[in-house]
PDB file as gemmi writes it, atoms N, CA and C in Angstrom:
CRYST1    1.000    1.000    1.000  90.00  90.00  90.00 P 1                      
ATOM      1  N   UNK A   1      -2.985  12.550  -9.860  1.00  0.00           N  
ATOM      2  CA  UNK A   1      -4.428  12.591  -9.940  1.00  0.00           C  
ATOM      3  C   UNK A   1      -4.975  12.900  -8.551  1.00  0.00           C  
ATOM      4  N   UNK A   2      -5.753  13.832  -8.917  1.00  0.00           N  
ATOM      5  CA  UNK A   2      -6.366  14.046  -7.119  1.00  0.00           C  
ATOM      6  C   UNK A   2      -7.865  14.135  -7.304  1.00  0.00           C  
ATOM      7  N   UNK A   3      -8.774  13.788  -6.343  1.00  0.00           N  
ATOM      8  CA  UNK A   3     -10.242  13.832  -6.893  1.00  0.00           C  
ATOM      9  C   UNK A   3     -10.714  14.253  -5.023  1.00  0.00           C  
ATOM     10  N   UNK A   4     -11.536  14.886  -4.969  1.00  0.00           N  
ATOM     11  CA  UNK A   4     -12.326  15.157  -3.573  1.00  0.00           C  
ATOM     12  C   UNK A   4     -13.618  14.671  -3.653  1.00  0.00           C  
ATOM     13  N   UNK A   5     -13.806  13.992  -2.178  1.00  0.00           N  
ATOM     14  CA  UNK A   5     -14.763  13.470  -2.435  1.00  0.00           C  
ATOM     15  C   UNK A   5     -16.002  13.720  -1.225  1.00  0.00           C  
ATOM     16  N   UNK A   6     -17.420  14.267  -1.579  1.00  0.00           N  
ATOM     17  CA  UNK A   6     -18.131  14.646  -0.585  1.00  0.00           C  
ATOM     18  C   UNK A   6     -19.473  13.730  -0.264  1.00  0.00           C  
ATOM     19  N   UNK A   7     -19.467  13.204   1.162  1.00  0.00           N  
ATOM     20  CA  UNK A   7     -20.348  12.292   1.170  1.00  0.00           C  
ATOM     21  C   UNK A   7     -21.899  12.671   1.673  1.00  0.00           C  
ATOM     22  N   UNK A   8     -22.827  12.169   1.485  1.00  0.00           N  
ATOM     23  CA  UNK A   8     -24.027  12.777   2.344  1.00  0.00           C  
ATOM     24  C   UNK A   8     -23.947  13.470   3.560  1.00  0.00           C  
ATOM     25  N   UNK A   9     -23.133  13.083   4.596  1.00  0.00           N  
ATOM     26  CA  UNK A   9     -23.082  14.014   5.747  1.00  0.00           C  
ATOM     27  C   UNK A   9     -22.323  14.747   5.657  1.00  0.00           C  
ATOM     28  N   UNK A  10     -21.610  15.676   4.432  1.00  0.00           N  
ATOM     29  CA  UNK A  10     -20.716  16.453   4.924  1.00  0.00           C  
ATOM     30  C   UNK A  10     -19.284  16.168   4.614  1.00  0.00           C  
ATOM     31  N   UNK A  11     -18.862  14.984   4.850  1.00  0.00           N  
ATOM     32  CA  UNK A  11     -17.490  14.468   4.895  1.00  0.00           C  
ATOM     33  C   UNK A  11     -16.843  14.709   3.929  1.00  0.00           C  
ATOM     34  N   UNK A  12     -15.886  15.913   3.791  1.00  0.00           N  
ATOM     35  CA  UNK A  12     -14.777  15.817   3.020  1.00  0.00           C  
ATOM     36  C   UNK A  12     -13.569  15.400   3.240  1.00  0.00           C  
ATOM     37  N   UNK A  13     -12.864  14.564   2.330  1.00  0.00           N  
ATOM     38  CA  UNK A  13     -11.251  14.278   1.923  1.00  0.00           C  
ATOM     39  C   UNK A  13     -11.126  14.296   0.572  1.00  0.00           C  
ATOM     40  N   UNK A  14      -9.554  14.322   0.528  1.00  0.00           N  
ATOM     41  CA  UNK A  14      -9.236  14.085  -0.675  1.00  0.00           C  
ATOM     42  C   UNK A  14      -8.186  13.416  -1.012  1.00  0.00           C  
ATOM     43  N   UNK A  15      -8.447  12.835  -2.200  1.00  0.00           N  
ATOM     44  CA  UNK A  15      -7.392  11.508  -2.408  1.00  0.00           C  
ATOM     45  C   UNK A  15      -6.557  11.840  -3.556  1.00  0.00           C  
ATOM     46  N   UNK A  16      -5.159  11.899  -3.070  1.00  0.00           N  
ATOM     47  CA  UNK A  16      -4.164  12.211  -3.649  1.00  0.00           C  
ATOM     48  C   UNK A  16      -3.201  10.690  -4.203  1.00  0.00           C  
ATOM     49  N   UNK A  17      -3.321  10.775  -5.229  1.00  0.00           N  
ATOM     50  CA  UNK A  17      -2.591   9.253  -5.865  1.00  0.00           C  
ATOM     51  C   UNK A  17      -1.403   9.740  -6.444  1.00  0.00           C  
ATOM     52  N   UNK A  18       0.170   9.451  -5.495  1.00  0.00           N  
ATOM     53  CA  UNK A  18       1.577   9.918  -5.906  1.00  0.00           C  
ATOM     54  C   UNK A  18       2.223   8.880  -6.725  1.00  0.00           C  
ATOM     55  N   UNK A  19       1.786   7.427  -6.876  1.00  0.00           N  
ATOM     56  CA  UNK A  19       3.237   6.513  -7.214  1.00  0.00           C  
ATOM     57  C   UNK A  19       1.878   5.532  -7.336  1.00  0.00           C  
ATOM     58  N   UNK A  20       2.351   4.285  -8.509  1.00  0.00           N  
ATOM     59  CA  UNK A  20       2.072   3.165  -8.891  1.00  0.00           C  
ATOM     60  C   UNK A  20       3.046   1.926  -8.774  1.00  0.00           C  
ATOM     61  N   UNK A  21       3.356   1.202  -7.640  1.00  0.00           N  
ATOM     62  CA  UNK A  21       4.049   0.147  -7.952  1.00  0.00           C  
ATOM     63  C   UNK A  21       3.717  -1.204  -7.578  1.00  0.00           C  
ATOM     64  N   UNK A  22       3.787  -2.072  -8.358  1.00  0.00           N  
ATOM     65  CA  UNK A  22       3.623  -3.492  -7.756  1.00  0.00           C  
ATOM     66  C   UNK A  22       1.773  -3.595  -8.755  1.00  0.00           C  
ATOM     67  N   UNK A  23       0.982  -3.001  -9.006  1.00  0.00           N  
ATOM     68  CA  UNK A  23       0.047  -3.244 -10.007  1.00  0.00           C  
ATOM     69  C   UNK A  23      -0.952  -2.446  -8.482  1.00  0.00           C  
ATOM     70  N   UNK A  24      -0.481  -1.424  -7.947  1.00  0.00           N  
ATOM     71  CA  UNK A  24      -1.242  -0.650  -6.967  1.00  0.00           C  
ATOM     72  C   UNK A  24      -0.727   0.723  -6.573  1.00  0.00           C  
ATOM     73  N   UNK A  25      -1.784   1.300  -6.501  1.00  0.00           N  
ATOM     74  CA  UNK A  25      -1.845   2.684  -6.280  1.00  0.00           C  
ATOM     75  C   UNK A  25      -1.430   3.265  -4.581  1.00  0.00           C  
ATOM     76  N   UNK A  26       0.004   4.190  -4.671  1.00  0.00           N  
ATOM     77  CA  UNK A  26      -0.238   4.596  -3.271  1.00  0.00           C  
ATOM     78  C   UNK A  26      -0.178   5.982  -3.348  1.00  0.00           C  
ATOM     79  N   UNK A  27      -0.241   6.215  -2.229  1.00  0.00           N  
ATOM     80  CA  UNK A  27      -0.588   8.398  -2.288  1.00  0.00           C  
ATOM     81  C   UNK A  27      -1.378   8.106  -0.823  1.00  0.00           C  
ATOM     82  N   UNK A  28      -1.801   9.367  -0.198  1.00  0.00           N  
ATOM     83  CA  UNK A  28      -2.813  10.205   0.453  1.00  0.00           C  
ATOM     84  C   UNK A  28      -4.056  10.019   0.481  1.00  0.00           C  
ATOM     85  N   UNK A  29      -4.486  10.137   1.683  1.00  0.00           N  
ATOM     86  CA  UNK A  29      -6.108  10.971   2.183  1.00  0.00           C  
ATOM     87  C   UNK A  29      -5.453  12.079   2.820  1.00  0.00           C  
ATOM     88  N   UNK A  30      -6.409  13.218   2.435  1.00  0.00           N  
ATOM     89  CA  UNK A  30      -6.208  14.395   3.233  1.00  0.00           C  
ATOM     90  C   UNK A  30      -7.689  14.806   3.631  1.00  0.00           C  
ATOM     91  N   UNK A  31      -7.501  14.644   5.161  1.00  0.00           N  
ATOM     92  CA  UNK A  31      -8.988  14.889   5.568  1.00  0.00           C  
ATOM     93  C   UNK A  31      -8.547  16.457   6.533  1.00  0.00           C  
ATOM     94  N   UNK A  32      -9.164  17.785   6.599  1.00  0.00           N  
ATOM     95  CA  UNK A  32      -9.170  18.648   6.712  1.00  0.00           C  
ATOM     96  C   UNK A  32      -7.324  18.820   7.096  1.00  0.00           C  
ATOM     97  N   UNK A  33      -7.100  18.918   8.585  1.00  0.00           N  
ATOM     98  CA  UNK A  33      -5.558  18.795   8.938  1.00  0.00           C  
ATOM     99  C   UNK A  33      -4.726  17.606   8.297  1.00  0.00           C  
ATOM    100  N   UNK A  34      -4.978  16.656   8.676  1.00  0.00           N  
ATOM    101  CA  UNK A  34      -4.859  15.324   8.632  1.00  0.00           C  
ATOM    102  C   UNK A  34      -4.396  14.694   7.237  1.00  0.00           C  
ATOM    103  N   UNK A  35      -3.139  14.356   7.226  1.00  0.00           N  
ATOM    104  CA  UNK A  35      -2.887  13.589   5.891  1.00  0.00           C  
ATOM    105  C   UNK A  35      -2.444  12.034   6.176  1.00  0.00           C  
ATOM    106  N   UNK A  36      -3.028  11.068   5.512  1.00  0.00           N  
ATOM    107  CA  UNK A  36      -2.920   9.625   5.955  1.00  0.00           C  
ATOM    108  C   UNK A  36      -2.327   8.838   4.673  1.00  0.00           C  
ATOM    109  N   UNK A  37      -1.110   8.441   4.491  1.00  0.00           N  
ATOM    110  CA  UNK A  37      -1.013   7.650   3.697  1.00  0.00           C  
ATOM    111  C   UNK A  37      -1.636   6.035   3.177  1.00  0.00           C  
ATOM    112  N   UNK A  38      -1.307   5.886   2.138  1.00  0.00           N  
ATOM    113  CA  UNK A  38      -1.390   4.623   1.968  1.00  0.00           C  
ATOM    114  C   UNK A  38      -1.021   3.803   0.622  1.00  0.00           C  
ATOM    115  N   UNK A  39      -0.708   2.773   0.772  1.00  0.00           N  
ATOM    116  CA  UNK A  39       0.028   1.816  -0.186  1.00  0.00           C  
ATOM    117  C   UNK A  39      -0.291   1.019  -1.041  1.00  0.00           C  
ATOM    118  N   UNK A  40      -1.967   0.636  -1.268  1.00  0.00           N  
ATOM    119  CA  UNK A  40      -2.711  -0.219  -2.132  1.00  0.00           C  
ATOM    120  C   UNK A  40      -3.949   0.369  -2.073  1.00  0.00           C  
ATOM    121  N   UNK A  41      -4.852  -0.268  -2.745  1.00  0.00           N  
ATOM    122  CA  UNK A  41      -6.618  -0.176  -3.179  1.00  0.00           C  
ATOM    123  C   UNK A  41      -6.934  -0.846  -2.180  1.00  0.00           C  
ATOM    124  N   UNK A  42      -6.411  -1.650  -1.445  1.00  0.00           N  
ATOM    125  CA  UNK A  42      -7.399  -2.381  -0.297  1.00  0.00           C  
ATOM    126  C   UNK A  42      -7.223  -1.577   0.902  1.00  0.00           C  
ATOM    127  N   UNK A  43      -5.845  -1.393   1.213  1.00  0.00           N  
ATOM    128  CA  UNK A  43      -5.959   0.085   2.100  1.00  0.00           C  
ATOM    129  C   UNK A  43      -6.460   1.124   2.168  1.00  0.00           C  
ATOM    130  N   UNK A  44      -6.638   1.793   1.003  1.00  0.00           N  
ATOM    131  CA  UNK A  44      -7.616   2.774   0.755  1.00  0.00           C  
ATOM    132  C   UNK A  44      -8.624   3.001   1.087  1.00  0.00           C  
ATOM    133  N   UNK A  45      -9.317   1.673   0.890  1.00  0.00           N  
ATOM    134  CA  UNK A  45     -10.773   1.406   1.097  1.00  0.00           C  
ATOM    135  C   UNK A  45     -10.957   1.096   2.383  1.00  0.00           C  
ATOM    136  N   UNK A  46      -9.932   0.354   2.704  1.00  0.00           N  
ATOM    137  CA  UNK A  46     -10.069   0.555   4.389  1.00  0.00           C  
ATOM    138  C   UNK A  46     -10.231   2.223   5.314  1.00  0.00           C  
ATOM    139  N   UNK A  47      -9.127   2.416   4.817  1.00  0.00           N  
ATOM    140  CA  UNK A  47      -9.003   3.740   5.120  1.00  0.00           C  
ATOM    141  C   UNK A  47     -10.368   4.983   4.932  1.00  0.00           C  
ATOM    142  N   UNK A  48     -11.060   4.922   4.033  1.00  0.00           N  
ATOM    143  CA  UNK A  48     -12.206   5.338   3.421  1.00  0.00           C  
ATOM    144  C   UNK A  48     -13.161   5.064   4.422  1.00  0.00           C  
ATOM    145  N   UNK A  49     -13.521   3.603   4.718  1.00  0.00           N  
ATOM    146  CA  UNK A  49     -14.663   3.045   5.304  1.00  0.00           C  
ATOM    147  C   UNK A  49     -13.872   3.727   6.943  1.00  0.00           C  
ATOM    148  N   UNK A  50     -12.865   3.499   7.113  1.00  0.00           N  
ATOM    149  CA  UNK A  50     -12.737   4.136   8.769  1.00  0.00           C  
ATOM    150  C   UNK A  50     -13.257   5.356   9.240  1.00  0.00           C  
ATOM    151  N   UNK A  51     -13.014   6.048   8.295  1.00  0.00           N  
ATOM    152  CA  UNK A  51     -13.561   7.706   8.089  1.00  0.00           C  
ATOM    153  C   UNK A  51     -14.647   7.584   7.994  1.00  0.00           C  
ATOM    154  N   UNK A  52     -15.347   6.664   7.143  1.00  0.00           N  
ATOM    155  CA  UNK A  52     -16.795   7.024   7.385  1.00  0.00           C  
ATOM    156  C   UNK A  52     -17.207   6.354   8.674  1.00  0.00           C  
ATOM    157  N   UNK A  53     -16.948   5.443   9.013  1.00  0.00           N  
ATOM    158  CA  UNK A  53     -17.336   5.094  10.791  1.00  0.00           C  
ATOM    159  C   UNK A  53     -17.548   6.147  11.236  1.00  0.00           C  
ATOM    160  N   UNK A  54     -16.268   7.203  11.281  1.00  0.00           N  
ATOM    161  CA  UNK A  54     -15.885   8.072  12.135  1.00  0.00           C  
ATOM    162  C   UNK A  54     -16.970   9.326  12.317  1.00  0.00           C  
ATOM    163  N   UNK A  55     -17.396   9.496  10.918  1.00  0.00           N  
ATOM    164  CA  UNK A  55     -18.501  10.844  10.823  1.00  0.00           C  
ATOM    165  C   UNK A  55     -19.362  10.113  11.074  1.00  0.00           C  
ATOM    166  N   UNK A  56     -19.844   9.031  10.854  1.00  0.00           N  
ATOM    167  CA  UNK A  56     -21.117   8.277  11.318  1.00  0.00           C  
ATOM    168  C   UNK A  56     -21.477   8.173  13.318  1.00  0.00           C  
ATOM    169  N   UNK A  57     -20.251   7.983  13.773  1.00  0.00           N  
ATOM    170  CA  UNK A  57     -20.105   7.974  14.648  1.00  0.00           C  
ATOM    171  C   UNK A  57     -20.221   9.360  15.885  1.00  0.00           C  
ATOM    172  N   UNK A  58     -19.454  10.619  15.314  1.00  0.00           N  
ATOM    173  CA  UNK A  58     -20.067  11.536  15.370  1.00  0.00           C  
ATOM    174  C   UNK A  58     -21.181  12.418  15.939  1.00  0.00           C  
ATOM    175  N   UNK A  59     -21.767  11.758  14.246  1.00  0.00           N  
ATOM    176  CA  UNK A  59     -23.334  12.106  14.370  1.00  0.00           C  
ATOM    177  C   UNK A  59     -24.072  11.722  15.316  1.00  0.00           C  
ATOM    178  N   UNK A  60     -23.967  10.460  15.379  1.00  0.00           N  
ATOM    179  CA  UNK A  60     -24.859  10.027  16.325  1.00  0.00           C  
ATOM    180  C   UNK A  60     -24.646  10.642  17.946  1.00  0.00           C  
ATOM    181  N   UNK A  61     -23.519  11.320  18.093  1.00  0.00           N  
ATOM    182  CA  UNK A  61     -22.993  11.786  19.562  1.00  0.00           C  
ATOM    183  C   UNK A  61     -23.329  13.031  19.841  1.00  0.00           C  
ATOM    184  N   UNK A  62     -23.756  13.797  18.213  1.00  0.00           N  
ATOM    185  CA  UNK A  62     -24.359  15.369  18.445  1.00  0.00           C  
ATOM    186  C   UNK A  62     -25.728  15.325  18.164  1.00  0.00           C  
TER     187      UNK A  62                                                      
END                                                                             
């Protein structure tokens, strides 16, 4: 399953879900170059919210 996801500023990734084990989802973010794994739904979301820091952060610098 893969879904892309585009946020108000711009921000694309996409989340690639390879394997289910343990009652959690692991797979990929692929943000332009950049591919980041990960091993659960709470990572994910971590992972998610870092990225958005990151364009948030950004912005505010341009």
């Amino acid at each position: 399953m893969q879904k892309e996801d585009s946020i108000k500023g711009g921000k694309k990734f996409q989340i690639s879900i390879t394997g289910r084990q343990h009652n959690t989802w692991q797979g990929d973010i692929i943000e332009r170059e950049r591919t980041i794994p990960f091993s659960s739904e709470l990572e994910l979301i971590f992972l998610i919210e870092g990225l958005l820091e990151q364009s948030s952060k950004q912005k505010d610098v341009i």
